[in-house]
N, C-alpha and C positions, 0 to 999 in steps of 0.2 A: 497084327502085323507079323511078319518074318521074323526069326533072330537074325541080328544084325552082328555084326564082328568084325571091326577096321581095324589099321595096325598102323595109315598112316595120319598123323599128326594131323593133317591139315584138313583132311574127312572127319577125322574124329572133330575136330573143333567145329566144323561148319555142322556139323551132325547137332552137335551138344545145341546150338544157336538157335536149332529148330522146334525142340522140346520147350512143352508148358504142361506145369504140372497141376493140377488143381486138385479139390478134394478135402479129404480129412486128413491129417496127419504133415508130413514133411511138401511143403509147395512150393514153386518157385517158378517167374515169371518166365523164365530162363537158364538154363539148365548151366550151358555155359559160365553163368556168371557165378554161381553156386560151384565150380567146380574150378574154376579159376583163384576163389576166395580161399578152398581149401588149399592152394599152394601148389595145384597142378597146370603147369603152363604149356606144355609139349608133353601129353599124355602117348603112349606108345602102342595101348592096347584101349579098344573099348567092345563090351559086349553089351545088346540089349536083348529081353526076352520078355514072353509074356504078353498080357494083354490087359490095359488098364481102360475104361470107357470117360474118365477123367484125366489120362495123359493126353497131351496132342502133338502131332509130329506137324510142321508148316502149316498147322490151323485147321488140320483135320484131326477128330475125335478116334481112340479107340488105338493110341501107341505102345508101345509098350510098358510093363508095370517095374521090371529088375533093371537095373545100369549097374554095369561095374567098368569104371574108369581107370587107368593105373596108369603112371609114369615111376620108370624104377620100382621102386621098394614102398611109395605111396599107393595107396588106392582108396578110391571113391564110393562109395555102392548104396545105391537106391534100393527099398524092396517093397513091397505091399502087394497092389492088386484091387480089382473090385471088391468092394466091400471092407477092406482092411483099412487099417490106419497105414499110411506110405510113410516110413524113418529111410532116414539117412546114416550113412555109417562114414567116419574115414580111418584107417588103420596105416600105420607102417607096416610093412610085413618082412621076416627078417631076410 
């Protein structure tokens, strides 16, 4: 898929809703709810990139593999890839 880059809230959230992660390493049924848990409710920026064959975007195979989420001074970030283990990160940043 394309790199993706939203900035407004409410695309970023219906975005995140549409991701399922499977595979080895960091997975979640639902990207949204993983990213809602970390404490981000009105994220401000999101980037995706890459190409995972284990991500799915609305139930199609082959989304992307990086997400970085951020609201403020939070941020979220998925990383992996075919063949990798996918971790999650979440940081403050100053």
């Amino acid at each position: 898929m394309d790199e993706l880059i939203l900035t407004n809230s409410e695309e970023i959230l219906q975005a995140l809703s549409k991701v399922e992660l499977k595979g080895k390493g960091f997975v979640s049924e639902c990207l949204i709810a993983e990213v809602l848990d970390a404490g981000i409710a009105t994220p401000d920026f999101f980037k995706a990139t890459g190409t995972d064959p284990d991500a799915y975007y609305d139930g199609e195979p082959n989304a992307w593999s990086d997400y970085h989420v951020r609201e403020s001074k939070k941020v979220f970030m998925v990383y992996g890839g075919a063949g990798k283990v996918r971790r999650s990160h979440i940081a403050d940043t100053p």
